[in-house]
N, C-alpha and C positions, 0 to 999 in steps of 0.2 A: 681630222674628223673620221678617215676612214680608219685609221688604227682605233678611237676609240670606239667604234659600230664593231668592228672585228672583236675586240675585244669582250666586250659586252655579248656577240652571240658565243664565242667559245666560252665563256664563264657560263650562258642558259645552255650549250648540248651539255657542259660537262657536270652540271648539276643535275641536269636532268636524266640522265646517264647515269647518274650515283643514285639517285634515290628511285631506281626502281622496283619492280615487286620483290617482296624478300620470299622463297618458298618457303612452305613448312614443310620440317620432316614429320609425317604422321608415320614413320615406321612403327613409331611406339604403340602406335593405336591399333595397331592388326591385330586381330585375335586369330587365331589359329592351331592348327595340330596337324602334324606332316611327320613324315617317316618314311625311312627303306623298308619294304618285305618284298625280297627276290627279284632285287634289282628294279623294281617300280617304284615311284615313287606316290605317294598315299598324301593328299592335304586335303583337310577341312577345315573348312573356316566359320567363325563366330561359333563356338564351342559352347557349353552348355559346363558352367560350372559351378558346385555346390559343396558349400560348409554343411554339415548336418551335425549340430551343438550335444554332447551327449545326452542323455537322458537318465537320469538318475531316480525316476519315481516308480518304475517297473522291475519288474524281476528278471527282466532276460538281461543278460550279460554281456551280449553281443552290442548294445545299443550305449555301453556306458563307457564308451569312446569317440572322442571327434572324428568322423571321415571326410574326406573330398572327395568328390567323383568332376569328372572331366571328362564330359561324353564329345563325341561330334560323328556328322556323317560325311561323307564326301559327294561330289556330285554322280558319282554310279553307285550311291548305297551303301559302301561299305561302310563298317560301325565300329568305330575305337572309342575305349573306354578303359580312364586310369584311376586304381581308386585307390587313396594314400587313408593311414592313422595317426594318428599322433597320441602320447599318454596326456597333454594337453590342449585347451586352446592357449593362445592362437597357435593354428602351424606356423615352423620356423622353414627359415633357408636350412638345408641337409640333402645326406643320400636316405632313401628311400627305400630298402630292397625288400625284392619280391617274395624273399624267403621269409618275412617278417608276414606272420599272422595277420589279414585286411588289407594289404598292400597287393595291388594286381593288374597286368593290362589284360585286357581281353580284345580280343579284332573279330568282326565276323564280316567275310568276305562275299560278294553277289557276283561275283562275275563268273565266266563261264564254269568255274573251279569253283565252287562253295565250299566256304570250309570254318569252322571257330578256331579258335585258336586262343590259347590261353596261358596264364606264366607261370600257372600251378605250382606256384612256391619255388621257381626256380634260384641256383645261390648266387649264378651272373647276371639276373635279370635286375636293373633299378632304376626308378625315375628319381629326379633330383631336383628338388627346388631351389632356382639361382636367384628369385627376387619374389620378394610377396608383401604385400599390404593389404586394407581395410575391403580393396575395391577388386585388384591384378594381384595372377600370380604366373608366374611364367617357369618354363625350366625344360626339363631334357628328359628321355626315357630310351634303354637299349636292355638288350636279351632275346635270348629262344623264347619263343612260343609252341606251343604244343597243340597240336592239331587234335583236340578232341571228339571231332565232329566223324573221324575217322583212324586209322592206324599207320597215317602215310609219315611220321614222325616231326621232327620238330623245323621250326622256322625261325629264322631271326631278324629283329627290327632292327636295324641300324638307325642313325644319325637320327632320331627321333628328338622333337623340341615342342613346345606347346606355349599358347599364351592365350589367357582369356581371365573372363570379369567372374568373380568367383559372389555368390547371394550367400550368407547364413542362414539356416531354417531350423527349428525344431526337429527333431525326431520322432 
């Protein structure tokens, strides 16, 4: 009898011991945008992202291509912002670069250094998309920036990465 009671409770821990909670990874779920500039590191989170569908019933020029902007701020203010073209929808996975007409980061800094900083068509500056669909689009961004706000010369983002929920709109 007692081997059967033993039995019977190590069969209820060890079942019960199996079917504990299983975590989820919601890593996938973070939206964000993070970066090196001068050794600090830069993250915003829940990013602000937008299709803008070309416009073909006006006469500017400027408008009869797809963009994305990829805004965010971080928690002391600073302001990143990536903005890709494509000659189609949808955007594909690809590199990006800065020296391509539309395509651009811009950072404007609040800390005790205020400064913009820009990619003004740089030819080693590019963000890259490494996965995108209907809803996410995630991917990487490096290059000098250029300090436009003044003459103290250029800056560079390192290890820059992004992921966030992208809306299509009109133009």
């Amino acid at each position: 009898m007692r081997i059967l009671v033993t039995a019977l409770l190590s069969t209820a821990v060890l079942l019960g011991s199996s079917c504990g909670k299983e975590r989820k990874d919601d890593s996938r779920d973070r939206r964000f945008v993070s970066f090196k500039l001068d050794n600090k590191i830069y993250l915003s989170k829940d990013p602000k992202g937008i299709i803008h569908a070309p416009n073909f019933t006006d006469d500017d020029p400027l408008n009869d291509y797809p963009k994305m902007e990829i805004s965010g701020q971080t928690y002391s203010g600073d302001l990143i912002s990536l903005t890709l073209v494509a000659p189609v929808l949808p955007f594909k996975p690809g590199i990006y670069p800065c020296s391509k007409q539309g395509n651009s980061i811009i950072m404007v800094t609040n800390s005790n250094m205020p400064a913009t900083l820009a990619s003004g068509g740089s030819n080693s500056c590019f963000i890259t998309i490494s996965r995108i669909d209907n809803v996410n689009v995630e991917g990487s961004f490096s290059g000098p920036l250029r300090d436009i706000s003044s003459i103290s010369g250029s800056r560079t983002v390192r290890d820059g990465s992004f992921r966030a929920i992208i809306t299509t709109i009109s133009q």
